[in-house]
C-alpha positions in Angstrom: -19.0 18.4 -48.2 -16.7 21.8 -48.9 -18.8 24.8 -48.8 -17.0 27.1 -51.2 -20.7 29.2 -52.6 -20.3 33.1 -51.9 -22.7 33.3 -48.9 -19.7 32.3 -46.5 -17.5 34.8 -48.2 -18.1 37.3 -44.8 -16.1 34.4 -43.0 -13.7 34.5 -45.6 -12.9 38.5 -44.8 -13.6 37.8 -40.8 -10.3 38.7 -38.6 -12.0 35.6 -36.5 -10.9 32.0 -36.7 -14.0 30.7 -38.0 -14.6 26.8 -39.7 -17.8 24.4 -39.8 -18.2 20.9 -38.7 -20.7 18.1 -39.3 -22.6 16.2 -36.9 -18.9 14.0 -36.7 -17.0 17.5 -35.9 -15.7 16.8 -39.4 -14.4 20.2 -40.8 -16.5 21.2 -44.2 -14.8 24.7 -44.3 -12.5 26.7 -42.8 -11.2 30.5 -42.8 -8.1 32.2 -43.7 -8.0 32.9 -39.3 -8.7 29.0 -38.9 -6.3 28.4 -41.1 -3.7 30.2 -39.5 -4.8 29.1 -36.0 -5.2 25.4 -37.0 -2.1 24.7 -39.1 -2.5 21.1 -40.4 -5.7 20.3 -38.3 -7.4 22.6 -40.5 -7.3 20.5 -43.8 -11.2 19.5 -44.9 -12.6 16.1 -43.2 -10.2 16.6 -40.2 -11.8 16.0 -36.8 -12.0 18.1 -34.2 -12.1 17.5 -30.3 -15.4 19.6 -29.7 -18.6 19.1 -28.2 -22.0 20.5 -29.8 -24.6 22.0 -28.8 -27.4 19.4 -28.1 -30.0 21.2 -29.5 -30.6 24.5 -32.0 -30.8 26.6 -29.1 -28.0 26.0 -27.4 -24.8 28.2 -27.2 -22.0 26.3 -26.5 -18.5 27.2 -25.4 -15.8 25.0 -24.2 -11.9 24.4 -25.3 -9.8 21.9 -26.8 -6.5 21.0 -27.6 -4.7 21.0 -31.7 -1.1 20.1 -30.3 -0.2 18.5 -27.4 3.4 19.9 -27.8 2.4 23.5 -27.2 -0.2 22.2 -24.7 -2.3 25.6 -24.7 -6.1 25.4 -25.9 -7.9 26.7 -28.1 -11.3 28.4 -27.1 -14.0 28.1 -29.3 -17.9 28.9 -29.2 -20.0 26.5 -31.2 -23.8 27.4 -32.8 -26.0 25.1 -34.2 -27.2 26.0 -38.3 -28.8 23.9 -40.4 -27.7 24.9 -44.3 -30.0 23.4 -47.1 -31.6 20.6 -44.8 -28.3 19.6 -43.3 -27.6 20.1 -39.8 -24.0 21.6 -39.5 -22.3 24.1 -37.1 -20.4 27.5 -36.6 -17.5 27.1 -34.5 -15.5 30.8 -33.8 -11.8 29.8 -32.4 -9.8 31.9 -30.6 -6.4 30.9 -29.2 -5.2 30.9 -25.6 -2.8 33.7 -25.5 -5.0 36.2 -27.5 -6.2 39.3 -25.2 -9.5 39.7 -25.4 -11.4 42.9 -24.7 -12.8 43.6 -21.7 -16.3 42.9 -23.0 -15.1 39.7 -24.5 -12.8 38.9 -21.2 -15.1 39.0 -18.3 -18.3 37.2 -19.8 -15.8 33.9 -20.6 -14.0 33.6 -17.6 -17.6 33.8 -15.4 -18.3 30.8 -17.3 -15.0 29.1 -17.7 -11.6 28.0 -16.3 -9.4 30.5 -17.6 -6.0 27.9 -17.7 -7.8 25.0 -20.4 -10.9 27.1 -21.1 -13.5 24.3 -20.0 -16.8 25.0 -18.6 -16.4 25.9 -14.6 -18.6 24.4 -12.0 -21.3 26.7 -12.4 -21.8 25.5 -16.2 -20.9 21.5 -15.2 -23.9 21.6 -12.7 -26.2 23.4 -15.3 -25.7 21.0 -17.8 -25.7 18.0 -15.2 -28.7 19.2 -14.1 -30.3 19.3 -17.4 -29.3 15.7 -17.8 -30.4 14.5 -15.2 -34.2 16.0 -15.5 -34.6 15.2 -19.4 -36.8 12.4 -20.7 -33.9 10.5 -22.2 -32.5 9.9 -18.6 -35.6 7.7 -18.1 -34.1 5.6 -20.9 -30.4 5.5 -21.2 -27.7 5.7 -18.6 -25.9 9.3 -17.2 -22.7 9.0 -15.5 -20.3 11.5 -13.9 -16.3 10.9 -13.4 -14.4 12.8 -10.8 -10.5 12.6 -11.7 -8.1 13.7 -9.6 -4.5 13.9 -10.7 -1.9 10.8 -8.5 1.0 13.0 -6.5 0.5 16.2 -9.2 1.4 18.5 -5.8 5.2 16.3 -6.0 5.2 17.9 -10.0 4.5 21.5 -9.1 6.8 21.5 -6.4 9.5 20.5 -8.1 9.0 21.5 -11.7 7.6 24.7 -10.6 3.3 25.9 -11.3 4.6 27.3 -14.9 5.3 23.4 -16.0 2.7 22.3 -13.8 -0.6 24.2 -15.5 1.5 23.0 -19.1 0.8 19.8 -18.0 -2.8 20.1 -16.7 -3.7 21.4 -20.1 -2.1 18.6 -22.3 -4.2 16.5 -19.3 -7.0 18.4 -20.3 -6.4 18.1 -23.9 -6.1 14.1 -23.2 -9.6 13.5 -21.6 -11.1 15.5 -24.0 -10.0 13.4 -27.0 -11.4 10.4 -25.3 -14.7 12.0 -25.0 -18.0 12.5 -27.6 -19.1 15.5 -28.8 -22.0 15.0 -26.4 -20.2 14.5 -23.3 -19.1 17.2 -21.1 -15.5 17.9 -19.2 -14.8 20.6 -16.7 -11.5 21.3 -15.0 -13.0 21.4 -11.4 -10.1 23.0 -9.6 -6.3 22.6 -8.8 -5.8 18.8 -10.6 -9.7 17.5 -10.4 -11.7 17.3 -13.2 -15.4 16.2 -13.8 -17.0 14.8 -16.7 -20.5 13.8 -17.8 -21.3 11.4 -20.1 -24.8 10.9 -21.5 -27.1 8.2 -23.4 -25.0 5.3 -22.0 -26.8 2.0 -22.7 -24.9 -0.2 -19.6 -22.6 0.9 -16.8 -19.8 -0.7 -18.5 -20.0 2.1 -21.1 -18.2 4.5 -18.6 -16.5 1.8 -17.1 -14.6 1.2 -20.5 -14.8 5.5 -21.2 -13.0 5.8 -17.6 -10.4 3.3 -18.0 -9.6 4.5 -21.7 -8.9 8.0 -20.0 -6.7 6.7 -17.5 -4.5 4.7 -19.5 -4.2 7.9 -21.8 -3.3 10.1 -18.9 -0.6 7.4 -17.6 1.3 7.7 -21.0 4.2 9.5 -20.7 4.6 13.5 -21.3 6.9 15.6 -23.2 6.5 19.4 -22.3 9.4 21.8 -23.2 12.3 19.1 -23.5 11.3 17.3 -20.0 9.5 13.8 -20.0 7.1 13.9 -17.1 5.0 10.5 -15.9 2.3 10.7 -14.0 -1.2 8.9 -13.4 -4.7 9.7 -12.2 -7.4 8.2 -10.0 -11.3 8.2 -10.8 -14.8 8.0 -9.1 -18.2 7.3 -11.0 -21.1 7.1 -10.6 -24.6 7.4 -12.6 -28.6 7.7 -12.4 -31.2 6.1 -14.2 -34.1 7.5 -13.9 -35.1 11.7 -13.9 -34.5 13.1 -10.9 -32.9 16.3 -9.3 -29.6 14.9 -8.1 -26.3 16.9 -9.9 -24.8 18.0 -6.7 -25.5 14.5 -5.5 -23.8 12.9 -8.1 -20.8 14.6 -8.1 -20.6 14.2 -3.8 -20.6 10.5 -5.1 -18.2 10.5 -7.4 -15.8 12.3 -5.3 -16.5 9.9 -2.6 -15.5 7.0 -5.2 -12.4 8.6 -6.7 -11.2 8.8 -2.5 -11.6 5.1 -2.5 -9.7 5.1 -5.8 -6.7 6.5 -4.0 -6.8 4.2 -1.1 -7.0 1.1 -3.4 -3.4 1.9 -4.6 -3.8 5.0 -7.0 -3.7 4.6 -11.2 -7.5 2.8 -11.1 -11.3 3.6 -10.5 -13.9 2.9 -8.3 -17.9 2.7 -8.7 -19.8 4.7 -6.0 -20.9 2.4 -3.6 -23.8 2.9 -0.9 -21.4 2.0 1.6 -18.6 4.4 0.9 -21.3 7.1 1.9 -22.1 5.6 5.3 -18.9 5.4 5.7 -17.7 8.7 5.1 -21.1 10.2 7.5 -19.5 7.6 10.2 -16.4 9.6 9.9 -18.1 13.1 10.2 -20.0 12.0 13.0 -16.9 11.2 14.7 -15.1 14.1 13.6 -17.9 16.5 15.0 -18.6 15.1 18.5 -15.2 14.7 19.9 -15.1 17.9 21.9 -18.5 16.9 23.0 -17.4 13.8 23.8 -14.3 15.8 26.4 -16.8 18.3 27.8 -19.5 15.7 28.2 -16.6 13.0 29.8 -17.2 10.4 27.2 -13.8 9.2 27.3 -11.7 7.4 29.9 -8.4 6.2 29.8 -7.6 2.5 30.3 -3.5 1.3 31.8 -1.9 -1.9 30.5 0.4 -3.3 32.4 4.1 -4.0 31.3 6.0 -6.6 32.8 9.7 -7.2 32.9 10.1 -10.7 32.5 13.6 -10.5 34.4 12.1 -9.6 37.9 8.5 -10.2 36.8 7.5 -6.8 38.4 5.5 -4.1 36.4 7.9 -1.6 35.0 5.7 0.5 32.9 1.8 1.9 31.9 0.7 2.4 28.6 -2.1 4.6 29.1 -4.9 3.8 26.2 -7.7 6.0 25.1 -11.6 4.5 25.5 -14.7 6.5 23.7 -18.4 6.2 24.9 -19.8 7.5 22.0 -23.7 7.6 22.9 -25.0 7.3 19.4 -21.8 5.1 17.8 -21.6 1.5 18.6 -18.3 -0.4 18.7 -16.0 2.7 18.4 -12.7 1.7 19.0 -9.5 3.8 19.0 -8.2 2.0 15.6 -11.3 4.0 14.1 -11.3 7.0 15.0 -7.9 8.3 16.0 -6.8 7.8 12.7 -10.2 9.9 11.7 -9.0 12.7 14.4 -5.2 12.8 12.9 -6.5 13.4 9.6 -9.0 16.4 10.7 -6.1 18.0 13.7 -8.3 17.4 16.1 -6.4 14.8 17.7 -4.4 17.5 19.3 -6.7 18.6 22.1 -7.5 15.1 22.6 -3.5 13.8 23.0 -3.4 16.7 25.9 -6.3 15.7 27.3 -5.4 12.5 27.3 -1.2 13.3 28.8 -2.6 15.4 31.8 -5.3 13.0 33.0 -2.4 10.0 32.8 0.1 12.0 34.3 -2.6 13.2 37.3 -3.2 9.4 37.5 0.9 8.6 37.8 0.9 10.4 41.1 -1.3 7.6 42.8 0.0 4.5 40.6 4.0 5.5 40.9 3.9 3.6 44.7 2.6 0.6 43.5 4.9 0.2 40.4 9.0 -1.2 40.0 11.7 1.6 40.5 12.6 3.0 37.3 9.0 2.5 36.0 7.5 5.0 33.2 4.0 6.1 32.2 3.8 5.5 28.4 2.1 7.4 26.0 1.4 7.8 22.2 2.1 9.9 20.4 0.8 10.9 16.9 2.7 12.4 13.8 0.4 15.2 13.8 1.9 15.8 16.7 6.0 15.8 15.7 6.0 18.5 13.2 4.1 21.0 15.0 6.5 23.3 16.2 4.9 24.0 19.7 4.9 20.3 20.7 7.5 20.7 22.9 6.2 23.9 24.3 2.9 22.5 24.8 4.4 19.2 26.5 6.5 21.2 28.7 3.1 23.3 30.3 1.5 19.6 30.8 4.3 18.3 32.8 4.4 21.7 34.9 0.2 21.5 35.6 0.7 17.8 36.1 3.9 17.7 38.4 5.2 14.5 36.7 9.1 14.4 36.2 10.2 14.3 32.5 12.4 11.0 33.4 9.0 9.2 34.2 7.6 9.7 31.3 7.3 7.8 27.9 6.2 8.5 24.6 5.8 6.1 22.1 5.8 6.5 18.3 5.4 4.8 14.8 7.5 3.4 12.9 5.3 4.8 9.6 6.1 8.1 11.5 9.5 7.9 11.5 9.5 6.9 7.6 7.1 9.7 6.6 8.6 12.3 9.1 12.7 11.5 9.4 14.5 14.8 9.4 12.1 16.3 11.6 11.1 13.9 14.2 14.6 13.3 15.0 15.2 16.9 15.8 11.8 16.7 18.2 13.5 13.4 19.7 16.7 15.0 20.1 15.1 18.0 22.3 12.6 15.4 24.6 15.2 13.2 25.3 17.0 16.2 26.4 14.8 16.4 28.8 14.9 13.3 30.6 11.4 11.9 28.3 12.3 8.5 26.8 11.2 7.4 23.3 9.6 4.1 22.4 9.1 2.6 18.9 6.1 0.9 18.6 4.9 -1.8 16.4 7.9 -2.2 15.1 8.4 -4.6 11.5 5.6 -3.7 10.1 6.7 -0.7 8.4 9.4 -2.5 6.3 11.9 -1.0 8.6 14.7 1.1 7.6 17.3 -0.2 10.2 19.0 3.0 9.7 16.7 4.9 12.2 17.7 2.6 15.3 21.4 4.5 15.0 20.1 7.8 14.2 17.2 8.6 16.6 16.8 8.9 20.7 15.3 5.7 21.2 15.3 3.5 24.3 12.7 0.5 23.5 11.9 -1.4 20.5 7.7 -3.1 21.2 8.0 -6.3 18.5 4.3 -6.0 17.1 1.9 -8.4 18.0 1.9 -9.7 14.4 5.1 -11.6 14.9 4.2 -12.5 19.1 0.7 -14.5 18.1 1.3 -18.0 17.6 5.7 -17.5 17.9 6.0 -20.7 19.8 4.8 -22.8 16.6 6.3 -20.3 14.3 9.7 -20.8 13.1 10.1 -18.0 10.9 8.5 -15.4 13.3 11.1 -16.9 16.0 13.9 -15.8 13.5 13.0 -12.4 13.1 12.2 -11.9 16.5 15.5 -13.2 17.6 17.1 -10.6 15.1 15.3 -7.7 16.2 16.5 -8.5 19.7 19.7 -9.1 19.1 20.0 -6.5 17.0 18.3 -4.1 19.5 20.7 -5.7 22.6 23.8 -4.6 20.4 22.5 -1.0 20.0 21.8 -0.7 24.2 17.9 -0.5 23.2 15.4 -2.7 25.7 12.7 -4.9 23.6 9.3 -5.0 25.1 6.7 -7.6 23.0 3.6 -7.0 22.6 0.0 -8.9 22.6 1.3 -11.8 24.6 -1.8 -14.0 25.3 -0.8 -17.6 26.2 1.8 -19.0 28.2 3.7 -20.7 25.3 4.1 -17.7 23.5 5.4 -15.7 27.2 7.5 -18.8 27.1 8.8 -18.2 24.0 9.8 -14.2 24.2 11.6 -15.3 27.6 13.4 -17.7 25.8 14.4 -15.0 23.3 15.7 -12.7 25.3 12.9 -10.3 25.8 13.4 -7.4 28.3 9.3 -6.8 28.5 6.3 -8.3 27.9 2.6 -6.7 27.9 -0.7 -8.6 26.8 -3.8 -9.9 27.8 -2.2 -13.2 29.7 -0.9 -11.1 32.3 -3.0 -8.1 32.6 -5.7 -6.7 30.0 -6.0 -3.0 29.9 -7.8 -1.7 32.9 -9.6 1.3 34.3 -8.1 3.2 37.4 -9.8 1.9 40.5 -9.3 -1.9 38.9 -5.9 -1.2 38.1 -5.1 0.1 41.8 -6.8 -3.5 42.9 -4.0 -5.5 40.9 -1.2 -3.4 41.4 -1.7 -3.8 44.9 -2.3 -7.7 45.0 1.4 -7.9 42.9 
């Protein structure tokens, strides 16, 4: 239906974009300003990518995108009117680069992001909220995305924040074509986005919503002459029944799109019950590790290394044990990877260098000339700048000499970390400290580093040790990693030995050292004393 009558002739003479939509966000008219603002989109019957108000009393404001070329939005602010028993609405545009007044400027931008012009937070949990208390929640489905942007950080770095927030807007733009008019998006912060959508009948519904955006999002971009690809990860979640849960939903949701990410990026995952526990596992741990130093929960365990040669113990590894009084089964593959991602594995790697070297004194007697105390080392660890500094006052307190000392590292490290850790290498082995690579093939190793980096051992991980003797292609790649390793002067130490056909094996190979549970299982101080001496 065209309204052409005279009572919309004031929109007509209106400096301000003005048009109205039906209940479809069909136009039905349009000013000389829409016109102008619109271009082509502003032709009768073309749809718009707005959302309406859900009632007559709402006042609604929000952005959307005409052209995906210019990728900037247009605000609008959308009013429910109901013109000779039709419900229609007034939408007043205005585009992105227009200044606003002061008055106009500071009201907008307390309710919305002022790079796409979607609702903020604030308004996202208002309308959530809403939602999630209203009768129809009782009846039909309310779900809420979180959508964070895959390796956006690699685009602003390179293309530069100008091209980046171009891009975030087309994003924008992209979403919210894939949305109703009663669904709600919000550009969260940095690359995240939320959105709500309402009256769903099954989960499915979002499931098909979510995957619809995500495939959009992964098509590729075109913004100012440079083609740009990039993809995006989601979490959702949903309620069904009325309760007051907004800021609960969208915890969940975040929680889900994290699980998104670790399940390879470019996909989506449902909330489940377990990702919570998991993640209040993980705080636990996080907040009761200095506890667990001042209130001595951990203890350090020694492993043994043996050289097959002379069958003598040539090195420690020192290993890190946790007490935890209110965790169960805690074992260092859990939560030292929790403590790198927080820092806090810092104070704990110190902690745990001065109480092996103070132990080193004592074991030193009982151990082959030429024997080390071994010690990891974590990547948090190799690009802080004061590593070194910090090592050096640990040897000093400690009184350990640098040549009986050694730290072992990743092979992931390496790969993540090149140019830097070699530098760091460079300076410990300086010093006397030697450098160990552990678990190395599992990293799909880039041979490269074995010529380029300070390293004395290569430790074969167990993966390829369990079961070698019956394992003719382990055998093969075990003999060319210590072949290999012979020909660059490096010693091989395998790891996780447990039987004596496997020991058999590595010997048989050529190994320089062994350490597993067949000879001697990691053991506390006073126990490892006991078996030193009986050797």
């Amino acid at each position: 239906m065209e309204y052409t009558c005279a009572r919309y002739e004031i929109f007509d003479k209106s400096r301000i974009a003005t048009v109205i939509v039906d209940r479809d966000c069909a136009i039905t008219y349009a000013n000389q300003g829409a016109k102008l603002l619109l271009g082509e989109h502003a032709h009768l019957g073309q749809h718009l990518a707005l959302q309406l108000p859900s009632d007559e009393k709402e006042f609604l404001s929000s952005s959307f995108q005409v052209d995906e070329r210019s990728g900037q939005p247009v605000y609008y602010c959308a009013i429910s009117v109901t013109d000779d028993e039709c419900q229609q609405y007034l939408i007043y545009l205005h585009p992105f680069n227009m200044k606003l007044s002061e008055s106009e400027h500071l009201p907008f931008l307390s309710q919305h992001d002022p790079l796409t012009g979607l609702p903020n937070r604030t308004q996202f949990i208002k309308r959530l909220q809403r939602h999630c208390l209203s009768e129809s929640c009782e009846k039909m489905l309310t779900a809420v995305i979180f959508l964070d942007l895959d390796g956006f950080k690699a685009i602003n770095d390179s293309l530069g924040h100008e091209m980046g927030d171009k891009l975030l807007q087309v994003v924008a733009g992209r979403i919210r074509n894939q949305l109703r008019n009663s669904d709600t998006l919000t550009r969260l912060s940095g690359d995240e986005f939320l959105m709500i959508l309402t009256g769903l009948e099954a989960r499915q519904d979002a499931a098909i919503v979510t995957q619809r955006i995500l495939d959009d999002i992964a098509r590729p971009y075109k913004i100012e002459s440079t083609d740009i690809y990039i993809t995006a990860s989601a979490g959702v979640t949903y309620c069904k029944e009325r309760m007051n849960r907004a800021e609960v939903m969208i915890q969940q949701a975040d929680i889900a799109m994290f699980e998104a990410k670790r399940a390879g990026k470019n996909t989506f995952q449902w909330f489940d019950k377990s990702f919570n526990d998991e993640l209040n596992r993980a705080l636990a741990i996080r907040n009761s590790m200095q506890k667990g130093i001042d209130k001595d929960q951990f203890h350090l365990v020694y492993q043994p290394q043996i050289c097959l040669a002379s069958n003598t113990v040539c090195g420690l590894e020192a290993l890190i044990r946790w007490r935890h009084p209110d965790i169960e089964n805690l074992s260092p593959a859990e939560f030292i990877p929790i403590l790198e991602s927080s820092g806090q594995v810092i104070p704990l790697s110190y902690w745990i260098m001065r109480q092996a070297f103070r132990d080193w004194k004592q074991l030193k007697p009982l151990l082959a000339e030429g024997a080390r105390m071994s010690v990891n080392v974590s990547t948090v660890h190799i690009t802080r700048s004061d590593f070194i500094e910090q090592l050096e006052k640990v040897i000093i307190d400690t009184e350990i000499t640098p040549s009986e000392i050694k730290l072992e590292i990743t092979e992931s490290m390496m790969l993540r970390n090149a140019q830097t850790a070699v530098a760091t290498l460079d300076k410990l082995t300086d010093m006397g400290i030697a450098i160990a690579l552990d678990d190395f093939g599992t990293g799909f190793s880039n041979l490269r580093y074995l010529t380029q980096m300070p390293i004395s051992d290569v430790k074969l991980d167990r993966s390829f040790i369990r079961g070698i003797d019956a394992n003719n292609a382990n055998q093969a790649i075990v003999r060319g990693i210590i072949g290999m390793a012979h020909e660059l002067g490096l010693n091989t130490v395998a790891e996780g030995v447990e039987t004596v056909a496997e020991k058999a094996m590595v010997q048989q190979l050529e190994t320089d050292v062994m350490q597993g549970f067949l000879e001697a299982t990691p053991m506390r101080f006073a126990p490892l004393v006991e078996f030193l001496t009986r050797r």
